[in-house]
N, CA, C and O atoms as CSV, one atom per row, in Angstrom:
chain,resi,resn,atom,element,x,y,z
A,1,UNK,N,N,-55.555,62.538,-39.654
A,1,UNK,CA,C,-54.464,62.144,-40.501
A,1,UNK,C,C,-54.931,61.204,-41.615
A,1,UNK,O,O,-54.781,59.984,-41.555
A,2,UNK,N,N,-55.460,61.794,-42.549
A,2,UNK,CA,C,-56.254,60.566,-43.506
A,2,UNK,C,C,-55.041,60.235,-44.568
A,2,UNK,O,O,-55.176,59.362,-45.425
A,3,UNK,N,N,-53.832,61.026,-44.427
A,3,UNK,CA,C,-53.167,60.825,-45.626
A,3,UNK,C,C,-52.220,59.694,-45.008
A,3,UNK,O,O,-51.711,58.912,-45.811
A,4,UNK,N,N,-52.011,59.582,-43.974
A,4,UNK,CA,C,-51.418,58.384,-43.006
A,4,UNK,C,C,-52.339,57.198,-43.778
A,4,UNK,O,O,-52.001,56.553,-44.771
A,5,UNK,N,N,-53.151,57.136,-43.295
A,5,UNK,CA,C,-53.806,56.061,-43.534
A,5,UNK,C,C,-54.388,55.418,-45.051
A,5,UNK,O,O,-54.552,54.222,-45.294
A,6,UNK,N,N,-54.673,56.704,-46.082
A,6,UNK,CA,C,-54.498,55.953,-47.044
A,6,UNK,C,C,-53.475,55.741,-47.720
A,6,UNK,O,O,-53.608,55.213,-48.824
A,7,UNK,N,N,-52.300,56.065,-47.278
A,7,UNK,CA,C,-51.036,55.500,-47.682
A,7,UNK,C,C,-50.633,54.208,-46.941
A,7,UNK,O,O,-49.650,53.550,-47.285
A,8,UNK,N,N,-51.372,53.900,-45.990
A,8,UNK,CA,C,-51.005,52.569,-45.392
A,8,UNK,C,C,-52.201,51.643,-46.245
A,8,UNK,O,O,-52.146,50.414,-46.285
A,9,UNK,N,N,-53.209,52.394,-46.869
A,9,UNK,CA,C,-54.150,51.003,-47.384
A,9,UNK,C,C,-53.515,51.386,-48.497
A,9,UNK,O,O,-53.852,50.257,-48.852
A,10,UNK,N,N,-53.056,51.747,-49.218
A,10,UNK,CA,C,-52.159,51.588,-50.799
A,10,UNK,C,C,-51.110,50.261,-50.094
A,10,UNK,O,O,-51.261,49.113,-50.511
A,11,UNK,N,N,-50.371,50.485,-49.325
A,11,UNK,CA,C,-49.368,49.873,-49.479
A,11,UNK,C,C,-49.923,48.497,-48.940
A,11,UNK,O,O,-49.370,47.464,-49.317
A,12,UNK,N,N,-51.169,48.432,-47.931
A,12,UNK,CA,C,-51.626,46.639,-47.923
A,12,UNK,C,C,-51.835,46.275,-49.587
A,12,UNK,O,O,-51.182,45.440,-50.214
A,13,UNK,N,N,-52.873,47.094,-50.090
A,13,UNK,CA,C,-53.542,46.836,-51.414
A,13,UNK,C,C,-52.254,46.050,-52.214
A,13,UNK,O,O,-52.244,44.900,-52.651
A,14,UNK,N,N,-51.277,46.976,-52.246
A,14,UNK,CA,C,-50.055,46.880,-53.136
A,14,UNK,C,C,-49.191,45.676,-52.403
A,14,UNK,O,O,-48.858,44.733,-53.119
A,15,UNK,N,N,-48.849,45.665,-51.139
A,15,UNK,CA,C,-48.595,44.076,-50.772
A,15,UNK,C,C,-49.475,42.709,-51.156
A,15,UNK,O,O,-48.933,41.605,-51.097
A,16,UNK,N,N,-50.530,42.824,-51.455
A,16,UNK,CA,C,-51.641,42.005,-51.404
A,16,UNK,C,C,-51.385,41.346,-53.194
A,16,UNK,O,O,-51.575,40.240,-53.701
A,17,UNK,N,N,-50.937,42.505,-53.664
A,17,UNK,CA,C,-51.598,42.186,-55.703
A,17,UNK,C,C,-49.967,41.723,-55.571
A,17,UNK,O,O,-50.022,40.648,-56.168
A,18,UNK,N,N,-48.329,41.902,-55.089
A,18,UNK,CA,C,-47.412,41.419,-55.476
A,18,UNK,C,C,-47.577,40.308,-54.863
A,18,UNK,O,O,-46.989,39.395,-55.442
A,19,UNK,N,N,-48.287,39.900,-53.667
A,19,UNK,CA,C,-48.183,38.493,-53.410
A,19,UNK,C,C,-49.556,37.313,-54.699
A,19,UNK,O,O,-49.606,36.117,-54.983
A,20,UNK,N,N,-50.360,38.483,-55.072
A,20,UNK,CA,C,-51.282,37.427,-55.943
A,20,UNK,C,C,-49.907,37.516,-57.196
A,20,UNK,O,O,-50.174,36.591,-57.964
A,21,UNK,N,N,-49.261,37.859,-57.448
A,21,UNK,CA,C,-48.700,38.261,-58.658
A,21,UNK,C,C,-47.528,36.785,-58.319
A,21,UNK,O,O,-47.555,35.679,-58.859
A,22,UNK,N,N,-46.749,37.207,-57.439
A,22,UNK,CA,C,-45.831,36.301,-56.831
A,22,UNK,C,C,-46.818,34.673,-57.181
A,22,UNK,O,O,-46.402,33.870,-58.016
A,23,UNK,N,N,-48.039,34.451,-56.431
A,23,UNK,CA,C,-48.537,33.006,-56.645
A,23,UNK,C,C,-48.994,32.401,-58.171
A,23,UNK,O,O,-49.048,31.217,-58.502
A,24,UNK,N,N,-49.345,33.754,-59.091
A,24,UNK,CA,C,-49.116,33.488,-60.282
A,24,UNK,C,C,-48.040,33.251,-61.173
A,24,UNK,O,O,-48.035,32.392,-62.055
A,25,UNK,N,N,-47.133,34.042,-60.909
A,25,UNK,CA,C,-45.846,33.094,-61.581
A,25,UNK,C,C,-45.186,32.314,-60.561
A,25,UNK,O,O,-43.966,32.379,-60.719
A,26,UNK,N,N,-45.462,31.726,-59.748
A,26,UNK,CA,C,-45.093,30.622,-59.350
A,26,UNK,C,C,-45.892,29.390,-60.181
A,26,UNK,O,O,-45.327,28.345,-60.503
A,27,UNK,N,N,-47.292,29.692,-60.469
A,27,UNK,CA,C,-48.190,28.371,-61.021
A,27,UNK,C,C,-47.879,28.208,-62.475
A,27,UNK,O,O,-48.047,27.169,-63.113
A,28,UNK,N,N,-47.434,29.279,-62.912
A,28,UNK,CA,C,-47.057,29.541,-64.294
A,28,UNK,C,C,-45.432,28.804,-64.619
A,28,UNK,O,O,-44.947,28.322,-65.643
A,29,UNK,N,N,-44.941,28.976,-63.320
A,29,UNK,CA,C,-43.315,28.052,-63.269
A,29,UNK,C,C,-43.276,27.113,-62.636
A,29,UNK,O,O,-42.223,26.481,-62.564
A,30,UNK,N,N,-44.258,26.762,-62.057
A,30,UNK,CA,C,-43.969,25.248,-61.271
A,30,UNK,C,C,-43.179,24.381,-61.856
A,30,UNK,O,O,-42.248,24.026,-61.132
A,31,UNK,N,N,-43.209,23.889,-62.948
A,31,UNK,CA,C,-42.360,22.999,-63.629
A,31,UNK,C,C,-41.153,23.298,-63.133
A,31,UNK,O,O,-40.683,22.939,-62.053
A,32,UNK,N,N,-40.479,24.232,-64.287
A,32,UNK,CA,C,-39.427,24.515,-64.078
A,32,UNK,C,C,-38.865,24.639,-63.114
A,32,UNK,O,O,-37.706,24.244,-62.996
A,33,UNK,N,N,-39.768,25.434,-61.808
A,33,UNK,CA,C,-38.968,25.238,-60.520
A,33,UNK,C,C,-38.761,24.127,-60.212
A,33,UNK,O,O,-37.684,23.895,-59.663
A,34,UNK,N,N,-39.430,23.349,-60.378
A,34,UNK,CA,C,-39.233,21.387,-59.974
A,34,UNK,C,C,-38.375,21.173,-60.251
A,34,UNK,O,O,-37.511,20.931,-59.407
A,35,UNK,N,N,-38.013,21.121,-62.049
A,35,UNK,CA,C,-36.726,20.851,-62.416
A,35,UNK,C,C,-35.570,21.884,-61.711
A,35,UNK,O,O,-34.534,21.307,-61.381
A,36,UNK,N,N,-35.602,22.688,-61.563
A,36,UNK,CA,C,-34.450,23.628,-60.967
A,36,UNK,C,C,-33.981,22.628,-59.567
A,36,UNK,O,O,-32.829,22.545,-59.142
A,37,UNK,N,N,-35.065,21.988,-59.056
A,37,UNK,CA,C,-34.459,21.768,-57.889
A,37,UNK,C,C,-34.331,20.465,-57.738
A,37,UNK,O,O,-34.074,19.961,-56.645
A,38,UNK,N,N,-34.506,19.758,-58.871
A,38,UNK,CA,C,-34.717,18.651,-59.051
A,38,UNK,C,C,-35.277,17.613,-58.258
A,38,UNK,O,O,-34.878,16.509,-57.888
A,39,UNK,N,N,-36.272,18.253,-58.108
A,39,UNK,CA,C,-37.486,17.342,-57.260
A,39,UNK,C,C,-38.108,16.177,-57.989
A,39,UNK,O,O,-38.037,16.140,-59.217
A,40,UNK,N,N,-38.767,15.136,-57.248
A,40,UNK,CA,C,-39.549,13.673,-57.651
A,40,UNK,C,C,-40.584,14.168,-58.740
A,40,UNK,O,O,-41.157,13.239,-59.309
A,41,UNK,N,N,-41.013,15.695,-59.228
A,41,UNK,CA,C,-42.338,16.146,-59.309
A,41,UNK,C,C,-41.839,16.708,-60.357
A,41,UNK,O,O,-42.687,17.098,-61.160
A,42,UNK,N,N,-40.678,16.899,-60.652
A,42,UNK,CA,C,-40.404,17.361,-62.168
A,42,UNK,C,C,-40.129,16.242,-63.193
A,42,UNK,O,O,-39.676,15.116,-62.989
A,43,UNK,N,N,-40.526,16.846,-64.383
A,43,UNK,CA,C,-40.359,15.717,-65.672
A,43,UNK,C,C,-38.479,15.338,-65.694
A,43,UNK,O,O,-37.506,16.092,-65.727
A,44,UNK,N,N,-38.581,14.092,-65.664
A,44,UNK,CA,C,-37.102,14.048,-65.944
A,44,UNK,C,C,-36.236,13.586,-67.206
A,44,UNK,O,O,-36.466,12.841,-68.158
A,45,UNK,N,N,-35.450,14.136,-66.916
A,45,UNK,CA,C,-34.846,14.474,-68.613
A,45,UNK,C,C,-33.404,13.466,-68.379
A,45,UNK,O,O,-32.757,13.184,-67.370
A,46,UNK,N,N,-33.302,13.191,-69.448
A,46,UNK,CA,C,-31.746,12.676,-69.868
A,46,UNK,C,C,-30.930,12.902,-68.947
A,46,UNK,O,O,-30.516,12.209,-68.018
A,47,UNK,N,N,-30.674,14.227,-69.370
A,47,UNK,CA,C,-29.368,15.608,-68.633
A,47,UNK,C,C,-29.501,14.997,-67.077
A,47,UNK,O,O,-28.573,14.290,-66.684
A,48,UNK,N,N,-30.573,15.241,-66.232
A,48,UNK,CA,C,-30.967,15.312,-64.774
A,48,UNK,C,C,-31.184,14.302,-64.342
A,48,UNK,O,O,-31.653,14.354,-63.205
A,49,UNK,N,N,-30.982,12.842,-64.958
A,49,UNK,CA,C,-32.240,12.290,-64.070
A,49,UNK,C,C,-31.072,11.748,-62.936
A,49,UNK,O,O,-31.555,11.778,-61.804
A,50,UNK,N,N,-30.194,11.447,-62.951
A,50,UNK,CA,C,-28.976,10.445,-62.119
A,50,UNK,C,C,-28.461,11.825,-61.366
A,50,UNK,O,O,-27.673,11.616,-60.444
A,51,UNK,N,N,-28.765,13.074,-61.606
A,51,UNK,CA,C,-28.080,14.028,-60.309
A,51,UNK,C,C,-28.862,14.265,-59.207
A,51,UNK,O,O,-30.048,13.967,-59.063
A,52,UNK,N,N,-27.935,14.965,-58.233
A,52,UNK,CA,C,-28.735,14.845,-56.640
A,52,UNK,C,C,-29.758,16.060,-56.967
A,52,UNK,O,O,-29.623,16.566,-58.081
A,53,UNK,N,N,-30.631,16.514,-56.232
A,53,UNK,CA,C,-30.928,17.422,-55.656
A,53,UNK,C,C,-30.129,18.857,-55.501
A,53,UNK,O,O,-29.003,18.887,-55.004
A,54,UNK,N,N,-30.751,19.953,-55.931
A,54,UNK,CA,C,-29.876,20.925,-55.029
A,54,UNK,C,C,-29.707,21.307,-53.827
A,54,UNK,O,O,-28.676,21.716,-53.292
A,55,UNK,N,N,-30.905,21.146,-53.332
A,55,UNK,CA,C,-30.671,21.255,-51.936
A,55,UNK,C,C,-29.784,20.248,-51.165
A,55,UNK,O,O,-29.423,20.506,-50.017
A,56,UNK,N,N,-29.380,18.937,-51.881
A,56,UNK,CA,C,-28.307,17.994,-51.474
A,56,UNK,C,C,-27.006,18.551,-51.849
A,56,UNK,O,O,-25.999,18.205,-51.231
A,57,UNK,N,N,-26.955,19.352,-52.772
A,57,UNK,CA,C,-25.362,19.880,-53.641
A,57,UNK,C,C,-25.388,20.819,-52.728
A,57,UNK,O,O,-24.200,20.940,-52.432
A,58,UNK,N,N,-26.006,21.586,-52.073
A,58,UNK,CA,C,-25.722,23.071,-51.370
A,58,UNK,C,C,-25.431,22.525,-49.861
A,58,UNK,O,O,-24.798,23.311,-49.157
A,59,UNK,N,N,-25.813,21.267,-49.263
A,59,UNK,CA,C,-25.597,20.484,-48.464
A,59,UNK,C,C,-24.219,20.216,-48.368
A,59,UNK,O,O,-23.511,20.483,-47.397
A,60,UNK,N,N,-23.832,19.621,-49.526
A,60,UNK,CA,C,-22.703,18.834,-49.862
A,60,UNK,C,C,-21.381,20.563,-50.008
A,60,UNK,O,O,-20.191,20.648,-49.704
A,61,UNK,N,N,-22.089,21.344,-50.435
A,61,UNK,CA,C,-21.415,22.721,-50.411
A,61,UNK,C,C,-20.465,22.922,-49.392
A,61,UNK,O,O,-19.242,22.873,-49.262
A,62,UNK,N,N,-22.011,23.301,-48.345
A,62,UNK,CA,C,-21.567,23.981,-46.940
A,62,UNK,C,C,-20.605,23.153,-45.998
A,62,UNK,O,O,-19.962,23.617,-45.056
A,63,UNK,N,N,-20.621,22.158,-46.324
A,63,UNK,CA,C,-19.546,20.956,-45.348
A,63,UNK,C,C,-18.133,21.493,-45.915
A,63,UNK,O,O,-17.190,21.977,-45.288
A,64,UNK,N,N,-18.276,21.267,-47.234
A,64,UNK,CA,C,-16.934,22.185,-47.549
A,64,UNK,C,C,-16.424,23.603,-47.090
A,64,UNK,O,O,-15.291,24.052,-46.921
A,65,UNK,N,N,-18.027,24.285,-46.916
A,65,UNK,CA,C,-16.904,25.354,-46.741
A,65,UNK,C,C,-16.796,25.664,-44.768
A,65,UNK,O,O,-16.381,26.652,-44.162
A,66,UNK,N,N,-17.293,24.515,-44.317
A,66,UNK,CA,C,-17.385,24.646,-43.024
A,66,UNK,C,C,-15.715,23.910,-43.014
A,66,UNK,O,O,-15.151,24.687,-42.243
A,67,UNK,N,N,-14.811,23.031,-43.368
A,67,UNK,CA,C,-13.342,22.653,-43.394
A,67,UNK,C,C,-12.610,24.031,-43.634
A,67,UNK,O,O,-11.471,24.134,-43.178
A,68,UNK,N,N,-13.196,25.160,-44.347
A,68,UNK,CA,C,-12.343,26.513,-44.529
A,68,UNK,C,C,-12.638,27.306,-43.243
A,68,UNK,O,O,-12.105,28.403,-43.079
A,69,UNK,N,N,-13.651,26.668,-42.128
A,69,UNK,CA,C,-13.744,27.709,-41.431
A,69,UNK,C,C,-12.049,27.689,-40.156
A,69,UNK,O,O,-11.620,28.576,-39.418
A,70,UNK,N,N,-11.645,26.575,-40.370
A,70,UNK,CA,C,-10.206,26.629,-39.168
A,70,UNK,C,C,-9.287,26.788,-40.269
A,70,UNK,O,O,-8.137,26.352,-40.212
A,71,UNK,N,N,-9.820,27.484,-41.413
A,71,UNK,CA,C,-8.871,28.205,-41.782
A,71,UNK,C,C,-9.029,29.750,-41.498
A,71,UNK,O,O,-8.205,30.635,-41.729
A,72,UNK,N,N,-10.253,29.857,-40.953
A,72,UNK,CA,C,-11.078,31.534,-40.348
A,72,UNK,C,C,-11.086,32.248,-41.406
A,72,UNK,O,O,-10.961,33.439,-41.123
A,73,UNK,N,N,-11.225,31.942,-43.070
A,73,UNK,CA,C,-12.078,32.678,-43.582
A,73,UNK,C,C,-13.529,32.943,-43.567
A,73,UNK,O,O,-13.922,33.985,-44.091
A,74,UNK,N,N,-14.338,32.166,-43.055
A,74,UNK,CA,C,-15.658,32.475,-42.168
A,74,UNK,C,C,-16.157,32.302,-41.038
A,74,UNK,O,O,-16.543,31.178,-40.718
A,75,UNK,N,N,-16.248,33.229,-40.295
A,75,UNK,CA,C,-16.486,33.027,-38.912
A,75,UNK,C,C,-17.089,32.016,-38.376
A,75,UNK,O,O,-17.366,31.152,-39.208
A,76,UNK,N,N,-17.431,31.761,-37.219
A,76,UNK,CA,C,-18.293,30.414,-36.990
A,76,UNK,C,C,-19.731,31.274,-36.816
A,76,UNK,O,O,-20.641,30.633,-37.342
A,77,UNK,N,N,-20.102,32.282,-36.350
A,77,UNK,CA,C,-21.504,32.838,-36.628
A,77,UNK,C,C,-21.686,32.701,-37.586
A,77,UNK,O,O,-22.488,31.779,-37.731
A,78,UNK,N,N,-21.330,33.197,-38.627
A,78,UNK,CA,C,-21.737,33.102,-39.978
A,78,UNK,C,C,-21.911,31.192,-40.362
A,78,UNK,O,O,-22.923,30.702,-40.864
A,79,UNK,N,N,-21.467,30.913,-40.222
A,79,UNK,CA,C,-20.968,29.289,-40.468
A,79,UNK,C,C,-22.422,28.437,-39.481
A,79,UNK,O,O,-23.048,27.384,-39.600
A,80,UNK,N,N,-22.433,29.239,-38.834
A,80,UNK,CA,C,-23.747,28.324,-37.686
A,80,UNK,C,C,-24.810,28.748,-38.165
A,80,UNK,O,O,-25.690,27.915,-38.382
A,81,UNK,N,N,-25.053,30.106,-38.467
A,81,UNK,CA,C,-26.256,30.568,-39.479
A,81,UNK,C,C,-26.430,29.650,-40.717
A,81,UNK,O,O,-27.478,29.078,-41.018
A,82,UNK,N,N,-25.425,29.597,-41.296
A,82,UNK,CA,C,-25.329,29.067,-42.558
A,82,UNK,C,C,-26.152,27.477,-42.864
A,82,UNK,O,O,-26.759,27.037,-43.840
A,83,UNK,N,N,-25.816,26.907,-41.493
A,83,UNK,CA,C,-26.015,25.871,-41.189
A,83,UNK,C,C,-27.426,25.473,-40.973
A,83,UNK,O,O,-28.015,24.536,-41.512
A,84,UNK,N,N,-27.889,26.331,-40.095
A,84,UNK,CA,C,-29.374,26.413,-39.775
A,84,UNK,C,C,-30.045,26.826,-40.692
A,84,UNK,O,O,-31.196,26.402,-40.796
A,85,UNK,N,N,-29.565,27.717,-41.577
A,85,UNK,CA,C,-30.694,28.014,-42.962
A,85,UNK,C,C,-30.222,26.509,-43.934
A,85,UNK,O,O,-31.210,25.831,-44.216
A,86,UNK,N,N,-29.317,26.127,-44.283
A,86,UNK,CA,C,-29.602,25.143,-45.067
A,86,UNK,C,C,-30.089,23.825,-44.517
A,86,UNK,O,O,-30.288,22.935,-45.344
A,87,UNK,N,N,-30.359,23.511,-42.956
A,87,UNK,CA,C,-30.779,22.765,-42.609
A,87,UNK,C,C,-32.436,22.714,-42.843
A,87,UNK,O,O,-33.116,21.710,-43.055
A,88,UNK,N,N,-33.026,24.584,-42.704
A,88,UNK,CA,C,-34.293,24.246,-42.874
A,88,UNK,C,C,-34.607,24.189,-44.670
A,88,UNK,O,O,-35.603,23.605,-45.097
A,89,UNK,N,N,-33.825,24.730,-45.399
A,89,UNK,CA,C,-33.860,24.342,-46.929
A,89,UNK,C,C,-34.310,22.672,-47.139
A,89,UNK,O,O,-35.327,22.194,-47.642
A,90,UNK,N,N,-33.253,22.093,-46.609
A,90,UNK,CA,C,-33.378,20.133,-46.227
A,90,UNK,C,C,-34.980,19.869,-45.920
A,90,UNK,O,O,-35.735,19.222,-46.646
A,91,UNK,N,N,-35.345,20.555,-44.611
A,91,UNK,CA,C,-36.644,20.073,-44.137
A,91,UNK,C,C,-37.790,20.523,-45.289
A,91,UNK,O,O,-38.798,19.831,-45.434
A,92,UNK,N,N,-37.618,21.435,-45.898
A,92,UNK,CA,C,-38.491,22.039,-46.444
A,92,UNK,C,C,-38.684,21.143,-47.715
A,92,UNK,O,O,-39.809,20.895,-48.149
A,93,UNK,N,N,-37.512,20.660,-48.305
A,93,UNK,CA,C,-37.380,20.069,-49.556
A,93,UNK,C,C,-38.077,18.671,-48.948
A,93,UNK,O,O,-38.908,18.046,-49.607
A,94,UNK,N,N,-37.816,18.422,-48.147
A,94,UNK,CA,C,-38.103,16.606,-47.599
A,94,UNK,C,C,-39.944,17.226,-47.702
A,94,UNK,O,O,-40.735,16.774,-48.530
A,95,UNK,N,N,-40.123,17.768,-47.187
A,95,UNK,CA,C,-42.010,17.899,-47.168
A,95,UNK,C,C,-42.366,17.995,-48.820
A,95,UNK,O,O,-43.201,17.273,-49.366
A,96,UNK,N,N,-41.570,19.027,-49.500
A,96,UNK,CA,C,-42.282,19.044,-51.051
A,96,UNK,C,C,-42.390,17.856,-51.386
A,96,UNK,O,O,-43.365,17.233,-51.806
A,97,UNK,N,N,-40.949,17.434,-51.113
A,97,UNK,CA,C,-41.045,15.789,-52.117
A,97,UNK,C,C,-41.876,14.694,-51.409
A,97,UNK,O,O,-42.295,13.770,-52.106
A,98,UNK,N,N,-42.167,14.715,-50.018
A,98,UNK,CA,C,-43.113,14.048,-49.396
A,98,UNK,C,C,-44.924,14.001,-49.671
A,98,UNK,O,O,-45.850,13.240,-49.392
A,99,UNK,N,N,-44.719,15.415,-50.440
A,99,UNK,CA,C,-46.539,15.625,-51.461
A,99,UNK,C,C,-46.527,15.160,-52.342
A,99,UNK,O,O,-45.624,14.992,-53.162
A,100,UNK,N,N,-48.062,14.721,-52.307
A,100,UNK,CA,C,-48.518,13.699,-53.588
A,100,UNK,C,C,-48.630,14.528,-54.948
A,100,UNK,O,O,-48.950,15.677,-54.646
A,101,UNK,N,N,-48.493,14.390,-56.292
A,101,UNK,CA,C,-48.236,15.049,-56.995
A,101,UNK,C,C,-49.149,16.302,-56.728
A,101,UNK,O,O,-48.850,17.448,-56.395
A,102,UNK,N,N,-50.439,15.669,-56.999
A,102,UNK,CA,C,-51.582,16.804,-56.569
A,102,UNK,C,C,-51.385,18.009,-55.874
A,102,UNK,O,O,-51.515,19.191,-56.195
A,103,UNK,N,N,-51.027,17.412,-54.808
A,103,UNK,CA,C,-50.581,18.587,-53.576
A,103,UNK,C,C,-49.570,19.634,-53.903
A,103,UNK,O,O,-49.498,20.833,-53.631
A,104,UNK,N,N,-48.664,18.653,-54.701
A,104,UNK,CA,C,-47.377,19.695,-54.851
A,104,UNK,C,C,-47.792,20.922,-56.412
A,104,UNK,O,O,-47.312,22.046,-56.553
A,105,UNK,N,N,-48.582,20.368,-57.174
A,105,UNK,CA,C,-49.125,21.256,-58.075
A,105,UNK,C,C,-50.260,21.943,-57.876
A,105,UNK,O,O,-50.928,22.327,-58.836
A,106,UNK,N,N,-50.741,22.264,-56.169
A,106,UNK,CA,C,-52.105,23.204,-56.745
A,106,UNK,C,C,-51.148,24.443,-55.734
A,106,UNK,O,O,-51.557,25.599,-55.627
């Protein structure tokens, strides 16, 4: 079955160049992603410098829409998921901003 198989090394090859592709425009946007998320590591501007975080606003979100849940427009599965992904968003953001600039730009 060789056609099995070099269709499975196309598709590593081809996973392999969208993830080099993916780490290149990430290095190419670092900034901007900083500012997007308004991390310690982005330049701060006028506009941004006195607002939270997004990952604090999406925080500040989900509490809200966890008060709509005993109104049962969202289930509590959904609502407990919800919870646990933006909890690890939190952890994740606390480590970026916990790197020394260095770290957070290579």
């Amino acid at each position: 079955m060789p056609s099995l198989r070099l269709t499975s090394d196309l598709t590593n090859k081809s996973d392999k160049n969208i993830d080099v592709l993916v780490e290149e425009m990430i290095a190419l946007n670092r900034g901007r992603i900083f500012s997007r998320l308004r991390s310690r590591h982005a330049k701060r501007s006028i506009r941004n410098h006195d607002k939270p975080s997004i990952v604090v606003q999406l925080a500040d979100a989900v509490l809200v829409v966890s008060a709509l849940s005993t109104l049962r427009l969202i289930s509590k599965v959904n609502l407990k998921s919800l919870h646990a992904e933006v909890e690890e968003l939190q952890r994740l953001f606390r480590q970026l901003e916990a790197m020394t600039e260095e770290q957070a730009r290579s």
